[in-house]
KOLVO-373660 format. One line per field, with one value per residue (C-alpha): residue number from 1; residue in one letter; x, y, z. Coordinates in Angstrom, 3 decimals, padded with zeros to 6 digits, always signed. Each point is the difference from the previous one (the first is absolute). Layout:
N
n <- NUM_...
res <- A_...
c1 <- X_...
c2 <- Y_...
c3 <- Z_...
This chain:
424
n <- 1_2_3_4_5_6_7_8_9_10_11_12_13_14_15_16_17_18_19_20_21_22_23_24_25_26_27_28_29_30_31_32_33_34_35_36_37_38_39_40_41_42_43_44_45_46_47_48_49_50_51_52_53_54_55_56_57_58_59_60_61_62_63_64_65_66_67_68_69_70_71_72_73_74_75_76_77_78_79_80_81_82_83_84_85_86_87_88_89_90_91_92_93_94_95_96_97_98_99_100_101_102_103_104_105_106_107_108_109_110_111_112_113_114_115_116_117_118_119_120_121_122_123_124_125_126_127_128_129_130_131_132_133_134_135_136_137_138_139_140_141_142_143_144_145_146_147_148_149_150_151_152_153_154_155_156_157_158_159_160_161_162_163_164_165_166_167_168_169_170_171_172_173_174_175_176_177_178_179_180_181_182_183_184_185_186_187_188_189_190_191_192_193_194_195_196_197_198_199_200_201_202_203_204_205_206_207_208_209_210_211_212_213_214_215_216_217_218_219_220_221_222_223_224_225_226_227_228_229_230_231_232_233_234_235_236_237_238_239_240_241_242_243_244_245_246_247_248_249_250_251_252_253_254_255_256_257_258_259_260_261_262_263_264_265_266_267_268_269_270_271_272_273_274_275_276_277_278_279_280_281_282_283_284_285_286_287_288_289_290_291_292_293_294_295_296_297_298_299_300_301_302_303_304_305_306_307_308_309_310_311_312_313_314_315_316_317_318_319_320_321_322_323_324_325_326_327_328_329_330_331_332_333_334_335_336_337_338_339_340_341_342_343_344_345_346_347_348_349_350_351_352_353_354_355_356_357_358_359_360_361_362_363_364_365_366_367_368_369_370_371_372_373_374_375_376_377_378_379_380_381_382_383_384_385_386_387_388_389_390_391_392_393_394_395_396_397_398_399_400_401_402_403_404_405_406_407_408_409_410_411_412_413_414_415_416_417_418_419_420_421_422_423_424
res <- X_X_X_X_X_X_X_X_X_X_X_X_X_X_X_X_X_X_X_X_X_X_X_X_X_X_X_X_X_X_X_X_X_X_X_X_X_X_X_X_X_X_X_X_X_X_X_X_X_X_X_X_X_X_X_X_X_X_X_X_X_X_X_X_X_X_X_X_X_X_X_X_X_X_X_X_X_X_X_X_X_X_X_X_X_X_X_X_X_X_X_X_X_X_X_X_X_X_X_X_X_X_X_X_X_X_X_X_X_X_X_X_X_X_X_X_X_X_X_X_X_X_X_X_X_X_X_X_X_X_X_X_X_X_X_X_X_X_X_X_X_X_X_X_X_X_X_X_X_X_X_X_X_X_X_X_X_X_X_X_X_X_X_X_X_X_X_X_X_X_X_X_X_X_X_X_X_X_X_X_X_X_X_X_X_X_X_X_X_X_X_X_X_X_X_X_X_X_X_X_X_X_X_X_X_X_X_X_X_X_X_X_X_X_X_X_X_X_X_X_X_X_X_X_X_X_X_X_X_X_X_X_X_X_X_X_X_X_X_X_X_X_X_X_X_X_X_X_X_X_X_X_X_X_X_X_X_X_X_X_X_X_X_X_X_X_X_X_X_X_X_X_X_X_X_X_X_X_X_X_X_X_X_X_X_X_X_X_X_X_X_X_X_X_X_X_X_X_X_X_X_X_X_X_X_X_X_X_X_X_X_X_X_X_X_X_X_X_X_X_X_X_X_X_X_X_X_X_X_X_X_X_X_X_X_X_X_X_X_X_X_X_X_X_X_X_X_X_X_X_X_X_X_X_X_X_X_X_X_X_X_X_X_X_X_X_X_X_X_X_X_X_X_X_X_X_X_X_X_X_X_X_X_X_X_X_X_X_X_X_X_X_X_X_X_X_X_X_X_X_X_X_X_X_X_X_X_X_X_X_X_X_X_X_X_X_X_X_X_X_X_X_X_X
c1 <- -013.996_-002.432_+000.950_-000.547_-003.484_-001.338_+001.434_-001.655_-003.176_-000.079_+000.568_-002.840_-001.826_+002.084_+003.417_-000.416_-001.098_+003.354_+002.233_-001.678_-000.077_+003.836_+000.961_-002.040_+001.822_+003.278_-000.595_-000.761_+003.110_+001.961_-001.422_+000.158_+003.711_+000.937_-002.500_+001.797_+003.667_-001.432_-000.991_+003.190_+002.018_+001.076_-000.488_+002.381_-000.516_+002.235_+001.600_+003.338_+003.190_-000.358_+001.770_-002.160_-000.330_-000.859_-002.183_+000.175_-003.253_-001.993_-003.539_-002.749_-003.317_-001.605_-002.184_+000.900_+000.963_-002.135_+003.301_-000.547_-003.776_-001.577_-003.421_-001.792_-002.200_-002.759_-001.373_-002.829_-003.279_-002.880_-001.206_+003.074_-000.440_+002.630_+002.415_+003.470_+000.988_-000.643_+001.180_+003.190_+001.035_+003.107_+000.478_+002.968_+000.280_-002.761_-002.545_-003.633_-001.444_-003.729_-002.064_-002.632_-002.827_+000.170_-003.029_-000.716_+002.769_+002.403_-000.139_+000.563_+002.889_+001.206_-000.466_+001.573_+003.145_+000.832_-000.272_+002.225_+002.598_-000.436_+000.405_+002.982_+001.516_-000.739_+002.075_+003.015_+000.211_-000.165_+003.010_+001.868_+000.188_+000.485_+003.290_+000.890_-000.002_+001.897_+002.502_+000.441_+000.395_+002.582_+001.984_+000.224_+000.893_+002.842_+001.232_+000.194_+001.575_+002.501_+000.666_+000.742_+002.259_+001.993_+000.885_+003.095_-001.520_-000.545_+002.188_+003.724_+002.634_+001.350_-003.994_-000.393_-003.012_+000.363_-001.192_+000.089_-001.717_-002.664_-001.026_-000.055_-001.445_-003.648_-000.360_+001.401_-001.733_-003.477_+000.352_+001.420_-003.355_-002.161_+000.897_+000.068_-003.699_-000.687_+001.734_-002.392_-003.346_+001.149_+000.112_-003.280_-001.539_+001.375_-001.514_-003.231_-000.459_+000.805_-002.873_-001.961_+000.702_-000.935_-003.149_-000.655_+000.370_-002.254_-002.366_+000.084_+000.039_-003.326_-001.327_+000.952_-001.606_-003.125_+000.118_-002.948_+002.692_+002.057_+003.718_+002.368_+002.335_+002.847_+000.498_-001.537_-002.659_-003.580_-001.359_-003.207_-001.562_-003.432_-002.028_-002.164_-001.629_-002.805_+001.569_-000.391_+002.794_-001.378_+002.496_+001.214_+001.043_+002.192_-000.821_+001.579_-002.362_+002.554_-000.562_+002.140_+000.552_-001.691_+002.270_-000.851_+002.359_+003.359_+003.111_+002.456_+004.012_+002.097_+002.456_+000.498_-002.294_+001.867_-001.168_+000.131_+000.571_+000.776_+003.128_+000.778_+002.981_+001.636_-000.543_+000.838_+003.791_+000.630_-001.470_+001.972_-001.328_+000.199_-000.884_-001.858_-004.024_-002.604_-003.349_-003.317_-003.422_-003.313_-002.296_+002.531_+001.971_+000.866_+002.161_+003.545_+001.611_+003.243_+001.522_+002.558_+000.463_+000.052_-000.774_+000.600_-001.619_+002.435_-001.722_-002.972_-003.771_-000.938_-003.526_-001.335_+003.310_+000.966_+003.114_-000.423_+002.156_-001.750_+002.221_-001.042_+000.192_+000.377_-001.590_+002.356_-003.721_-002.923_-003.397_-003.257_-001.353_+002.106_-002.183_+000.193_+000.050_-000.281_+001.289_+003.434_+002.573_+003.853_+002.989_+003.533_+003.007_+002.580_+002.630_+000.531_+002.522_+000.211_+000.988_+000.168_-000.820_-003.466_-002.043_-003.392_+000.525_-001.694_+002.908_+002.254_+000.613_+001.969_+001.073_+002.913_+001.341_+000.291_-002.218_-001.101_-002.181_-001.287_+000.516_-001.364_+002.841_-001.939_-003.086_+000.945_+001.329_+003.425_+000.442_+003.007_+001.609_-001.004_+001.432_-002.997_+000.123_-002.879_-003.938_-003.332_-003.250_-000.128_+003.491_+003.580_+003.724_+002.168_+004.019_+001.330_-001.148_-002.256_+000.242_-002.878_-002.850_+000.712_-003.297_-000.592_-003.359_-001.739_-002.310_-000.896_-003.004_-000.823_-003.197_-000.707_-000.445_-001.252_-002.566_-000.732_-000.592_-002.154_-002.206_-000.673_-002.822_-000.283_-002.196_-001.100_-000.981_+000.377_+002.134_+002.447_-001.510_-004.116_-002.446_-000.724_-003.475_-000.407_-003.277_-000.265
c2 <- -222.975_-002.607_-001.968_+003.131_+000.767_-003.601_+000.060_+003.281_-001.435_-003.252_+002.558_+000.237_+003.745_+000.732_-001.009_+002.179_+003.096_-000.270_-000.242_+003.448_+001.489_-001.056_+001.263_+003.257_+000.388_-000.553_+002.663_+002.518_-000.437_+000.246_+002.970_+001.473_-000.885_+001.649_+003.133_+000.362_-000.217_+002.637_+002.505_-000.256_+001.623_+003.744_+002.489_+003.033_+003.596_+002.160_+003.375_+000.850_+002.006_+003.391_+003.182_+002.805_+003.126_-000.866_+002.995_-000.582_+001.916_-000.236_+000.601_+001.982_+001.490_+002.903_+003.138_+003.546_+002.579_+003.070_+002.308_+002.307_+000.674_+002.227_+000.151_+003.391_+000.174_+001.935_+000.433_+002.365_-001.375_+001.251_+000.780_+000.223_+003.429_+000.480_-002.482_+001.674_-003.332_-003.032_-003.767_-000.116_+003.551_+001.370_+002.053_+002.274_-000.527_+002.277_+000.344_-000.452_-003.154_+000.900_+002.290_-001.285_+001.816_-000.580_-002.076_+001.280_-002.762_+001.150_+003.528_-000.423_-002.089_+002.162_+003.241_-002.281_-000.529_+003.495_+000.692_-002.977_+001.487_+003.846_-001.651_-002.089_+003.423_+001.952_-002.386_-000.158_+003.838_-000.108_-003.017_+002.319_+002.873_-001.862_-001.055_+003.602_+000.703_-003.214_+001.057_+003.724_-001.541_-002.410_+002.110_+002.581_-003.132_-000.509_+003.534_+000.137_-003.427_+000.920_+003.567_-001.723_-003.111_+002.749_+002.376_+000.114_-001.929_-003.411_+000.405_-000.210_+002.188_-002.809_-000.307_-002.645_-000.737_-000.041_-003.388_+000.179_+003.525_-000.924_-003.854_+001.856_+003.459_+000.530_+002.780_-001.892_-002.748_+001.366_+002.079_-003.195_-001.867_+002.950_-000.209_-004.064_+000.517_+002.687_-002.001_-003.175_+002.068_+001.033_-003.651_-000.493_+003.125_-001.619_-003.292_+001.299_+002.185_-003.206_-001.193_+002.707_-000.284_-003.316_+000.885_+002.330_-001.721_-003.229_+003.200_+000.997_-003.529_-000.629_+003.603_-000.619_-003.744_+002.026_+002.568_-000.010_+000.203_-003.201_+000.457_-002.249_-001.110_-000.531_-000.268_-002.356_-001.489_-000.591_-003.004_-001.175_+002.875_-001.253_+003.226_+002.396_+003.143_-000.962_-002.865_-000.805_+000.214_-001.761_-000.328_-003.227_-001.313_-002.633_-002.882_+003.037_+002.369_+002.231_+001.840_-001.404_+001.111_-000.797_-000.687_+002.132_-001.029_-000.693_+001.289_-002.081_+001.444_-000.630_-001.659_-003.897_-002.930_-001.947_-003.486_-001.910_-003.983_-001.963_-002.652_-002.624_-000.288_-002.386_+002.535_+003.307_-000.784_-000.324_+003.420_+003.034_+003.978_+000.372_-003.551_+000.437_-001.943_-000.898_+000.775_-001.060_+000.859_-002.550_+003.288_-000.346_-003.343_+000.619_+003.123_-000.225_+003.060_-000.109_+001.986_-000.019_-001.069_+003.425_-000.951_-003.187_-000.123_-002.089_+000.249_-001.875_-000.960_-002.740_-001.507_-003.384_-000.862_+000.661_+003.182_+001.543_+003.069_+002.793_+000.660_+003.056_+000.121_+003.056_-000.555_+001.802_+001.241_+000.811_-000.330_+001.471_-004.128_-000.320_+000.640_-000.205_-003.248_-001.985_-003.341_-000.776_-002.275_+000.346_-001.909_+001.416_-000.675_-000.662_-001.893_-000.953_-002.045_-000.218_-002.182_-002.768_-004.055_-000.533_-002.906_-000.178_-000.246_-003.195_-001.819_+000.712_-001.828_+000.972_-002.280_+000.387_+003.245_-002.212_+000.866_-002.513_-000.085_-002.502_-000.427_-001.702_-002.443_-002.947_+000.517_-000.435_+001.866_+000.766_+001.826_+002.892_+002.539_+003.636_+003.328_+002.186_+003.950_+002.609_-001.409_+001.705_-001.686_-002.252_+000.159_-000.943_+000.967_-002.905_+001.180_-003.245_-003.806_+000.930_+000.721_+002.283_-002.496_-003.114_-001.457_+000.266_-001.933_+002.470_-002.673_-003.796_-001.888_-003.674_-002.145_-002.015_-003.677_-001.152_+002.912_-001.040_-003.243_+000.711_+001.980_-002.594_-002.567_-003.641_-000.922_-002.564_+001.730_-002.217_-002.437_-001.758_+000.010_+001.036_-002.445_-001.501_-001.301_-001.948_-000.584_-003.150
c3 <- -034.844_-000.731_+003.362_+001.427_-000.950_+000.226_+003.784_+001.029_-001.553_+002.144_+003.239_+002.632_-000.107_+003.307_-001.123_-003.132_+001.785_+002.498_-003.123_-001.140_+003.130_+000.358_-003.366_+000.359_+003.872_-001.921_-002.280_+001.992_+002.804_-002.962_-000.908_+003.176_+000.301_-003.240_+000.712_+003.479_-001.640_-002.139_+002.846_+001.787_-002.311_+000.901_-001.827_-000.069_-000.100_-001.837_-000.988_-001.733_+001.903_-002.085_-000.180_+001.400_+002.090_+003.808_+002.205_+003.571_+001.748_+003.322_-000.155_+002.286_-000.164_+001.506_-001.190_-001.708_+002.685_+000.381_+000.578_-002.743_+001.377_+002.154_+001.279_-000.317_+003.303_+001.490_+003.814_-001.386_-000.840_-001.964_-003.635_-002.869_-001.681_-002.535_-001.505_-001.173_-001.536_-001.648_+000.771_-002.433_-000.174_+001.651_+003.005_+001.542_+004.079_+001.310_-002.685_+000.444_-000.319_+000.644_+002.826_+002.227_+000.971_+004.155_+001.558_+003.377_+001.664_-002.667_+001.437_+003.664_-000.838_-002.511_+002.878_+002.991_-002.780_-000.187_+003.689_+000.344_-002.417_+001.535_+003.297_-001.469_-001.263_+003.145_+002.021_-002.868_+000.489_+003.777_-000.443_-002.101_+002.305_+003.175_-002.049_-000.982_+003.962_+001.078_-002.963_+001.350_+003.628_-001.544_-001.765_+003.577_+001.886_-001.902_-000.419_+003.623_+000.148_-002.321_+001.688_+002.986_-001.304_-001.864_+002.527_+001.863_+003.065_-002.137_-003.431_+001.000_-001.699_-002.199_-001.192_+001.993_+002.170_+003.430_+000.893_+003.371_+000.394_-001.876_+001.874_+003.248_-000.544_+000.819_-002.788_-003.015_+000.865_+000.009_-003.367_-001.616_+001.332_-001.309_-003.311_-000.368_+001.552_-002.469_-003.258_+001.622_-000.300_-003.169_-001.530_+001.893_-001.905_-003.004_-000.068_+001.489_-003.226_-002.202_+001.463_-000.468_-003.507_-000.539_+002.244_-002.640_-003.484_+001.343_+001.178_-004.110_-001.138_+001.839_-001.044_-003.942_+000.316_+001.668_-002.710_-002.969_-002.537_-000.516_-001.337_-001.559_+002.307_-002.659_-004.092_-002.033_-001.574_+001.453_+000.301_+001.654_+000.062_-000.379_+002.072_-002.296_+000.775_+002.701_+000.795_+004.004_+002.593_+002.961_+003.465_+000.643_+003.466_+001.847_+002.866_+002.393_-001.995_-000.748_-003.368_-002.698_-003.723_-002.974_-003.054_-003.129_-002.495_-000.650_-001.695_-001.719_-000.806_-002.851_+002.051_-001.488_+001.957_+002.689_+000.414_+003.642_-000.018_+003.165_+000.008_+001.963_+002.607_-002.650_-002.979_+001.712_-000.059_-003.291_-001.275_+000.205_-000.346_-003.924_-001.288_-002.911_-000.339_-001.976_+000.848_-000.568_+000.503_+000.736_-001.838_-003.522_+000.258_-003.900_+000.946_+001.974_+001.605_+001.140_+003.273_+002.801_+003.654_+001.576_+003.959_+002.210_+003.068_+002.085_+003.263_-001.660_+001.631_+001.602_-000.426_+001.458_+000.360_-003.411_-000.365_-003.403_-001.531_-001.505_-003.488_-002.128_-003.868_-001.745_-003.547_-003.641_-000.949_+000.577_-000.951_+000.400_+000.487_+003.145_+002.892_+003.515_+001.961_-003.271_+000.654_-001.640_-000.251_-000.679_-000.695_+001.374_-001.930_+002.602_-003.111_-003.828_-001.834_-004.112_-002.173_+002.553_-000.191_+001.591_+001.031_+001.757_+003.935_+000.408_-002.018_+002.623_+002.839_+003.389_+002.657_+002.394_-002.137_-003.295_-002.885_-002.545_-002.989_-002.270_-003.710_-002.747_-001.380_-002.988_+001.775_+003.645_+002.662_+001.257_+002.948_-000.104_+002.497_-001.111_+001.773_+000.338_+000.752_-000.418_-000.173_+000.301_+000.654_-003.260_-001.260_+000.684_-001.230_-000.756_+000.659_-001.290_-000.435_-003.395_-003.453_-001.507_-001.671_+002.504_+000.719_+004.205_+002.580_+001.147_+001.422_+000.001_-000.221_+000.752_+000.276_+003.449_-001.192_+003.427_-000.247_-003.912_+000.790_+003.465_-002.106_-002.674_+000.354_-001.502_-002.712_+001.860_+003.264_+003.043_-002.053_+002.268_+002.896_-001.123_-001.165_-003.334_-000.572_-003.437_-001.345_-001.606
């Protein structure tokens, strides 16, 4: 050690700074070589085989329906004199909602209504008896049709028509055409009062939406009934300016919300009518409901491309909380299995048909053939090829060393191939 000393100190300045430079350059390679060995190690994730209950679902999104709402509406405009209700209460089909005192507007439409709807009823009438003629001419028409096919002339002994009598007689022929004509008008009479009749209740529709005193058009409970007494009803019109309605309020039924979520052409076959959901709401995510698949549309709507299916979900309850067109979100149970040996999906791998997973056997791992059956999104059932509480890769990590060592500098900087400059 001595020797050792006593020769460094007899070394020019330059010979002992390459020694240290050497020893320093040696110590770090070797720690970069260790370090490296270090990083390329890989690192597996986890999870046990475990017995458990599997729930296959398909998910969508979409909004509350408005089904069980109607809109109470108004044509008349001016100043609200009486209110017969308040938001919240309950109403019977046809009982007031509130009275309007007419502005000037309000009144000519309200007084060109009911001339519309006398009018309307005028021409029903005059349909109706038009009809009661064409039936009276009918019903001669055939008498005489059938006078004449009965007697002796056309109706053979045996009770038999006389075929030939009739095709070639003048006077058979033009009864029989007299009372096809007449049993033609008749159906024309028919129709035409159908259409007087429809005429007439869009007449009354137009005359009760003109009316001062707004009904409820079926039972429920207001809502949105925000109007009080002197409240302003001003008319409102289209691009066509064509007088349109104002809403007043609304009126909610008892009957259970429906929800409406969109699926995908993948999604839509595996539901049926009757799977049961889950649903949830962005207003209360805390709160679940649960419901069934009562309506697939199978004809579906295409958008930029894109062909969705309408699927309506009819909710077990209701609540006061669920409102229309709140945004929800619902998961379809289209399959369950209990009791069954499960593994995340990631630990399985496919390839021609064959299934494999990986287990942990002293710390390394061994790859095995597995027969898989049902799996949702994030789990898997194992048929045979595991025992419950086998250790299976879900995933594998491992370092780069090329990148590791790219991204680590010398010590020394340019050494190698930089310049050294020694002061003396």
């Amino acid at each position: 050690m001595r020797k050792i000393k006593d020769y460094l100190l007899k070394l020019s300045l330059i010979k002992k700074i390459a020694i240290v430079i050497v020893i320093i350059g040696l110590g770090w390679f070797g720690f970069l070589r260790i370090s490296t060995s270090k990083k390329n190690q890989v690192k597996y994730e986890t999870a046990k085989a475990e017995k458990g209950n599997l729930v296959v679902t398909v998910t969508g999104s979409g909004t509350v329906s408005s089904n069980n709402n109607s809109n109470v509406t108004t044509s008349a405009t001016g100043v609200v004199k009486t209110l017969f209700v308040k938001d919240g209460e309950t109403v019977k089909t046809g009982d007031k909602i509130l009275e309007i005192e007419l502005d000037l507007e309000g009144q000519q439409k309200h007084a060109q209504a009911y001339s519309s709807y006398l009018s309307a009823q005028n021409s029903l009438q005059s349909a109706k008896d038009a009809l009661y003629t064409a039936q009276a001419d009918l019903f001669t028409k055939w008498q005489t049709y059938f006078n004449l096919a009965e007697s002796d002339k056309y109706m053979g002994s045996d009770d038999k028509p006389k075929i030939e009598e009739r095709n070639n007689q003048t006077e058979f022929l033009i009864t029989q055409n007299n009372w096809l004509a007449s049993e033609a008008n008749y159906k024309l009479k028919q129709k035409t009062v159908t259409q007087a009749q429809t005429s007439l209740n869009s007449a009354w529709y137009s005359y009760q939406q003109a009316s001062p005193i707004i009904y409820a058009p079926i039972s429920g409970t207001v809502s949105g009934l925000s109007l009080q007494i002197g409240s302003v009803i001003n008319s409102q019109s289209s691009s066509n300016t064509t007088a349109t309605t104002n809403k007043i309020a609304g009126v909610r039924t008892d009957a259970m919300p429906t929800i409406s979520i969109s699926l995908t052409e993948i999604d839509v076959p595996k539901i049926t009518i009757g799977d049961k959901a889950t649903v949830t709401f962005d207003a209360f995510t805390d709160k679940t409901f649960t419901g069934k698949v009562v309506s697939i549309d199978l004809i579906g709507i295409v958008s930029s491309g894109v062909t969705t299916y309408p699927t309506v979900i009819l909710l077990d309850t209701k609540s006061d909380a669920i409102l229309p067109n709140m945004a929800a979100s619902a998961n379809i149970i289209t399959n369950t299995k209990d009791n069954i040996l499960l593994v995340p999906v990631s630990a399985v791998i496919t390839q021609n048909g064959t299934s494999t997973v990986q287990i942990m056997k002293n710390n390394k791992p061994q790859t095995v053939t597995v027969e898989t059956g049902l799996s949702s999104d994030e789990q898997i059932e194992i048929k045979s090829g595991l025992k419950e509480g086998e250790t299976v890769v879900t995933s594998t990590t491992q370092s780069d060393s090329s990148s590791q060592q790219s991204q680590t500098s010398s010590p020394f900087g340019g050494f190698g191939g930089g310049n050294i400059r020694i002061m003396r």
